[in-house]
PyMOL CGO cylinders between C-alpha atoms (Angstrom):
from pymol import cmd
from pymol.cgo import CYLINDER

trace = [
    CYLINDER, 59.04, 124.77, 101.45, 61.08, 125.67, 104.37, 0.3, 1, 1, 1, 1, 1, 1,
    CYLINDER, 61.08, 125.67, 104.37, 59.78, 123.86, 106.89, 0.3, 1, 1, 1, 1, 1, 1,
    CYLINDER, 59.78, 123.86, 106.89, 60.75, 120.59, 104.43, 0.3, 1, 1, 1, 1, 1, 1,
    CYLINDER, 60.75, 120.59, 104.43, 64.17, 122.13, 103.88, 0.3, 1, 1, 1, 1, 1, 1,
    CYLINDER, 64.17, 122.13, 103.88, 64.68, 122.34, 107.63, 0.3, 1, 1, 1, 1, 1, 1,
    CYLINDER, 64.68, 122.34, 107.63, 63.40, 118.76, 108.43, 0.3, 1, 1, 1, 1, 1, 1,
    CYLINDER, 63.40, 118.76, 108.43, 65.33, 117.44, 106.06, 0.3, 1, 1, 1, 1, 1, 1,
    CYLINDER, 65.33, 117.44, 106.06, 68.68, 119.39, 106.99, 0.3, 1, 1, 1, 1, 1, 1,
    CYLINDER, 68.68, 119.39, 106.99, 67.81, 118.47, 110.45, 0.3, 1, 1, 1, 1, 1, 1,
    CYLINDER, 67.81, 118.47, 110.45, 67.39, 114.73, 110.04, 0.3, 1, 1, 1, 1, 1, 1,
    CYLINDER, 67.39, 114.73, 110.04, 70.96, 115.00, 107.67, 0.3, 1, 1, 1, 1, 1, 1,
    CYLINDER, 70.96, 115.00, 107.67, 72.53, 115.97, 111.05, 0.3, 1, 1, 1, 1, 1, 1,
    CYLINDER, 72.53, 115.97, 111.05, 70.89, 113.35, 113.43, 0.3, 1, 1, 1, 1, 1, 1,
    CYLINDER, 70.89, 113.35, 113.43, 68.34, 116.04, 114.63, 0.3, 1, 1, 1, 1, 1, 1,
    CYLINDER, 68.34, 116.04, 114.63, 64.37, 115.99, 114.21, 0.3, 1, 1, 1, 1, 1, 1,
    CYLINDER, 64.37, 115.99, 114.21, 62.50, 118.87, 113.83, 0.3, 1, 1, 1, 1, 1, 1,
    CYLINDER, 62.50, 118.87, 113.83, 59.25, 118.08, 115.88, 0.3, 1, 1, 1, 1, 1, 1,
    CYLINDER, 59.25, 118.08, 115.88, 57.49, 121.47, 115.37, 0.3, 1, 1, 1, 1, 1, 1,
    CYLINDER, 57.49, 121.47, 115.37, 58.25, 124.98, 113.04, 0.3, 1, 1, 1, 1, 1, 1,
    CYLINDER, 58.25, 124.98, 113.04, 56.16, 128.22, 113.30, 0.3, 1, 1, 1, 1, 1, 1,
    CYLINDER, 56.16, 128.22, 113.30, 56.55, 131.49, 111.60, 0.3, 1, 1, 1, 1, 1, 1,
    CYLINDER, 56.55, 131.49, 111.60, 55.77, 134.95, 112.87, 0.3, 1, 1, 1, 1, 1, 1,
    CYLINDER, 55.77, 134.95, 112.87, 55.78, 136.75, 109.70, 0.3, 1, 1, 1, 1, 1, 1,
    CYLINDER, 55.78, 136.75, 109.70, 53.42, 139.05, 110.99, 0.3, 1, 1, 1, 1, 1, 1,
    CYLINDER, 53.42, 139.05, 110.99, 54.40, 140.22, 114.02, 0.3, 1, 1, 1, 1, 1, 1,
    CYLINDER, 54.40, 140.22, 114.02, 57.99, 139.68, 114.31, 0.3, 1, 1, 1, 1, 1, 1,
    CYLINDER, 57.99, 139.68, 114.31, 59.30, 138.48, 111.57, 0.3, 1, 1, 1, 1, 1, 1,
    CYLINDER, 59.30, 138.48, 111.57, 61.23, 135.20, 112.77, 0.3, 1, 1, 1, 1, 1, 1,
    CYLINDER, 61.23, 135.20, 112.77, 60.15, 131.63, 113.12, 0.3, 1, 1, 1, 1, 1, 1,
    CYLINDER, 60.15, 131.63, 113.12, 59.96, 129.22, 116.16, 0.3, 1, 1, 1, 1, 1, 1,
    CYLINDER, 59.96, 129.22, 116.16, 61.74, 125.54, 115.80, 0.3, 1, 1, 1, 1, 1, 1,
    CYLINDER, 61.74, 125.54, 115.80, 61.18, 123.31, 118.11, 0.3, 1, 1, 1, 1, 1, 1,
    CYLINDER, 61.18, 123.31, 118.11, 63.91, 120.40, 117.38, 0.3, 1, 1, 1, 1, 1, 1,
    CYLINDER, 63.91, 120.40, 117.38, 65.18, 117.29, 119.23, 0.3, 1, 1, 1, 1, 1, 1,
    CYLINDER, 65.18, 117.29, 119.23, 68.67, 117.73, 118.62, 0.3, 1, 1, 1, 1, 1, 1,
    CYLINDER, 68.67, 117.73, 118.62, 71.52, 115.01, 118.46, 0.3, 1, 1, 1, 1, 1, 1,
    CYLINDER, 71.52, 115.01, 118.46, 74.37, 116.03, 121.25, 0.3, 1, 1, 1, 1, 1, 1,
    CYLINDER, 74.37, 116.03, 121.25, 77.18, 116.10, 119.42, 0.3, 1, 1, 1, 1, 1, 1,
    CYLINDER, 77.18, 116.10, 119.42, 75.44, 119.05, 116.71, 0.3, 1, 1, 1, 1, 1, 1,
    CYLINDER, 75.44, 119.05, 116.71, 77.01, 122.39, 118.71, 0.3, 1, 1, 1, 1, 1, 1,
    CYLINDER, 77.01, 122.39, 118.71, 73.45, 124.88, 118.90, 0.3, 1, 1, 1, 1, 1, 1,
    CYLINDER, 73.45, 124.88, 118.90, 75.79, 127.27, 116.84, 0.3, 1, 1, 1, 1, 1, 1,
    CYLINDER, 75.79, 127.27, 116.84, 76.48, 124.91, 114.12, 0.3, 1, 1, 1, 1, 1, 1,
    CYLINDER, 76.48, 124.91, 114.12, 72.94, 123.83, 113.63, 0.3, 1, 1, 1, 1, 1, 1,
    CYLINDER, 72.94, 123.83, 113.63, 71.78, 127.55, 113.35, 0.3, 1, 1, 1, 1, 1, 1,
    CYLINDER, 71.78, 127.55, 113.35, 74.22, 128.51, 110.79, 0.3, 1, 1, 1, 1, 1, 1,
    CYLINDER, 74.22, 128.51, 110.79, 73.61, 125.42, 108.37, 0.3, 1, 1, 1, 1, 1, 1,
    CYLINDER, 73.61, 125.42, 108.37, 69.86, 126.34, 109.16, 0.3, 1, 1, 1, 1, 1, 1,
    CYLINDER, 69.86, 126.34, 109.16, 70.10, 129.72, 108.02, 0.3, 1, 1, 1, 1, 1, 1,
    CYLINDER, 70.10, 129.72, 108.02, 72.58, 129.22, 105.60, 0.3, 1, 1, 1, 1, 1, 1,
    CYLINDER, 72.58, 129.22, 105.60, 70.71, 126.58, 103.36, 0.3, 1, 1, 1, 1, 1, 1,
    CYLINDER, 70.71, 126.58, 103.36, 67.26, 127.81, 103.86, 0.3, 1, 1, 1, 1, 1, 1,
    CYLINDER, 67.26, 127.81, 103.86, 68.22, 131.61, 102.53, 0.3, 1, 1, 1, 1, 1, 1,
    CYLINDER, 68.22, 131.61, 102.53, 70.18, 129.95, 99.45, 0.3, 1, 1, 1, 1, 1, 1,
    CYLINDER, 70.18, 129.95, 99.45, 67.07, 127.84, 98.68, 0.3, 1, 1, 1, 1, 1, 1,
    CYLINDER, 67.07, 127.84, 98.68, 64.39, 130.76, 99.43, 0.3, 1, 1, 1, 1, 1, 1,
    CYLINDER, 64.39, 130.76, 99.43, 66.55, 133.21, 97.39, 0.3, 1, 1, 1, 1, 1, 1,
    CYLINDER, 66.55, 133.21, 97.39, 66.85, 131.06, 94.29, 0.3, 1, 1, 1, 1, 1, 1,
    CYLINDER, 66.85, 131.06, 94.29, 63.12, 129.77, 94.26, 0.3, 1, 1, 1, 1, 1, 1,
    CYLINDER, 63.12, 129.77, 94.26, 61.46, 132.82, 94.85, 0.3, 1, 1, 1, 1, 1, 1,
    CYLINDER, 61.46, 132.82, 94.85, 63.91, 135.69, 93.63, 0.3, 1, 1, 1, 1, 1, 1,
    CYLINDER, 63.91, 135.69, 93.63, 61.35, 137.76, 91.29, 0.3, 1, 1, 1, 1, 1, 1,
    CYLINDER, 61.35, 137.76, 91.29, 59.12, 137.96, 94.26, 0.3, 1, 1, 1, 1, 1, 1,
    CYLINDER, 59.12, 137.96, 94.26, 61.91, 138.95, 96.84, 0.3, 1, 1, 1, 1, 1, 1,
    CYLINDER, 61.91, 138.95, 96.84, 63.33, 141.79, 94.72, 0.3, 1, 1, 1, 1, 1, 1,
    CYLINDER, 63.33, 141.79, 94.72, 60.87, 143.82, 95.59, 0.3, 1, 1, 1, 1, 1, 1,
    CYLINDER, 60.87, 143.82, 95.59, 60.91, 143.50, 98.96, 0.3, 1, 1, 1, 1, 1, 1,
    CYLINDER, 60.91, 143.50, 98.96, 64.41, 142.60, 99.71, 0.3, 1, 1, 1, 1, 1, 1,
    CYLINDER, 64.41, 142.60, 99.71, 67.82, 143.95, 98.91, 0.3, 1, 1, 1, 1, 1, 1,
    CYLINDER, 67.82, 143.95, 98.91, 70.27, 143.34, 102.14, 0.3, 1, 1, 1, 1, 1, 1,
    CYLINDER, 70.27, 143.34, 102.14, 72.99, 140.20, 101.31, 0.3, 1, 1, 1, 1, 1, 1,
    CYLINDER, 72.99, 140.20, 101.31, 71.80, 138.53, 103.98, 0.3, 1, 1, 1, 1, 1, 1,
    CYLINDER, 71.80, 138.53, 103.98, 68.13, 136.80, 104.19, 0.3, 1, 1, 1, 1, 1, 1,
    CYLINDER, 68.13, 136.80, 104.19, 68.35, 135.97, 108.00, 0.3, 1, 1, 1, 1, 1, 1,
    CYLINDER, 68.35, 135.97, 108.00, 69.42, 138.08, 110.93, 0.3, 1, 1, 1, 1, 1, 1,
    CYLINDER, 69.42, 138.08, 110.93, 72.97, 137.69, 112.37, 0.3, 1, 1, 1, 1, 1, 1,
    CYLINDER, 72.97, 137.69, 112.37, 71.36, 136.46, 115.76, 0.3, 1, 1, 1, 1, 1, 1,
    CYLINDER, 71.36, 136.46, 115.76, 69.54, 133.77, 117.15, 0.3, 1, 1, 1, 1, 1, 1,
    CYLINDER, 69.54, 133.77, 117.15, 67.68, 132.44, 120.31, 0.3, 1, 1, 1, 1, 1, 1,
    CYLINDER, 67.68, 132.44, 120.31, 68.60, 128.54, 121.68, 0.3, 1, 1, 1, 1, 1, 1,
    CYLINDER, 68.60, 128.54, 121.68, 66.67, 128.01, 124.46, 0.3, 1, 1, 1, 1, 1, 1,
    CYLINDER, 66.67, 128.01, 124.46, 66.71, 124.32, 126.13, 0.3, 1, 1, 1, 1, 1, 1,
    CYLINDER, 66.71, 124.32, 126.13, 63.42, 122.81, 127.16, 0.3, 1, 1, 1, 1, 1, 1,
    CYLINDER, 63.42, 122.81, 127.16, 64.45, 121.69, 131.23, 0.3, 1, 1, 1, 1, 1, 1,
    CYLINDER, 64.45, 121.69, 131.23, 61.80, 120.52, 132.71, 0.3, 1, 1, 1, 1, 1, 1,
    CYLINDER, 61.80, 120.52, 132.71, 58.87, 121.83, 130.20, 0.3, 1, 1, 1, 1, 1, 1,
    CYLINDER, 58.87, 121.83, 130.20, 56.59, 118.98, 129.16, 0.3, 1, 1, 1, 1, 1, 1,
    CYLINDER, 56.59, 118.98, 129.16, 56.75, 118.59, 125.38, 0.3, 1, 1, 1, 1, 1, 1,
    CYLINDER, 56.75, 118.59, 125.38, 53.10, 119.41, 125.57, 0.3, 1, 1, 1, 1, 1, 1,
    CYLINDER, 53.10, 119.41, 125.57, 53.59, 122.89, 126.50, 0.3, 1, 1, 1, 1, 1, 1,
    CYLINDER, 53.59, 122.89, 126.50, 56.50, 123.48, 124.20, 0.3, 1, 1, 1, 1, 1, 1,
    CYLINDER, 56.50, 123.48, 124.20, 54.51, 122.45, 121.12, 0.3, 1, 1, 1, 1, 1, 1,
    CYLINDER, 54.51, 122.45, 121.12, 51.22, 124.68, 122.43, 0.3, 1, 1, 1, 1, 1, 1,
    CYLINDER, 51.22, 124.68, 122.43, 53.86, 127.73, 123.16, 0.3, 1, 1, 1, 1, 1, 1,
    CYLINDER, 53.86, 127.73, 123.16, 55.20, 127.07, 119.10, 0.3, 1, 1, 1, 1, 1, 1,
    CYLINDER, 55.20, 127.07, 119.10, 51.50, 126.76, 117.86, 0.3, 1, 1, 1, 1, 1, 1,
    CYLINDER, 51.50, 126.76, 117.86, 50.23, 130.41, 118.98, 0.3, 1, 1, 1, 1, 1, 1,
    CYLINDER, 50.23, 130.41, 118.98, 53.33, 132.06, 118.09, 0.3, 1, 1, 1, 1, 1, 1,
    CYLINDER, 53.33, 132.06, 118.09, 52.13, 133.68, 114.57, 0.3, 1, 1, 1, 1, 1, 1,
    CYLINDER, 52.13, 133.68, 114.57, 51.21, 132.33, 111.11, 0.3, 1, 1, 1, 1, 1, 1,
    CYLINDER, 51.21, 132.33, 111.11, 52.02, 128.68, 109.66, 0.3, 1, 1, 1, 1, 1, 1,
    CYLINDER, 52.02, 128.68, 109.66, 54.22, 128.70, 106.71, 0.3, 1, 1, 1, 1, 1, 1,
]
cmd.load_cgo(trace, "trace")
């Protein structure tokens, strides 16, 4: 469900999300790997991001959540942008793939 929110968001902004991995396990955050559109600020795209996906999670699976969650806020305050240089896309996709578990 999230990963379908996210693709869609991202194509609504000229953005494709070409990979999405979740480390619920571990560390609890998720990996996007997304060929963003250069006039979408890094800052912008997180906060629609995190904004729509913790409205949709909340609402869909609120019985569930209660239990485990109470804060107002789903996602942290932070995130992590980190531009690909000179990394093949290869590499990027294999570093997204053993990050943790798949949604």
């Amino acid at each position: 469900m999230v990963r379908k929110q996210i693709s869609k968001m991202c194509l609504r902004r000229g953005c494709i999300l070409m990979d999405c991995q979740t480390d619920l396990g571990k560390n609890d955050h998720i990996h996007l790997l997304i060929d963003k559109h250069p006039n979408i600020s890094e800052a912008d795209l997180a906060m629609a991001l995190k904004t729509i996906t913790s409205r949709e999670v909340r609402r869909n699976f609120a019985d569930y959540l209660k239990k485990y969650y109470w804060k107002p806020a789903f996602w942290k305050r932070g995130y992590c942008v980190v531009s690909a240089g000179g990394l093949s896309l290869e590499k990027l996709v294999e570093y997204i793939e053993n990050q943790g578990y798949d949604e």
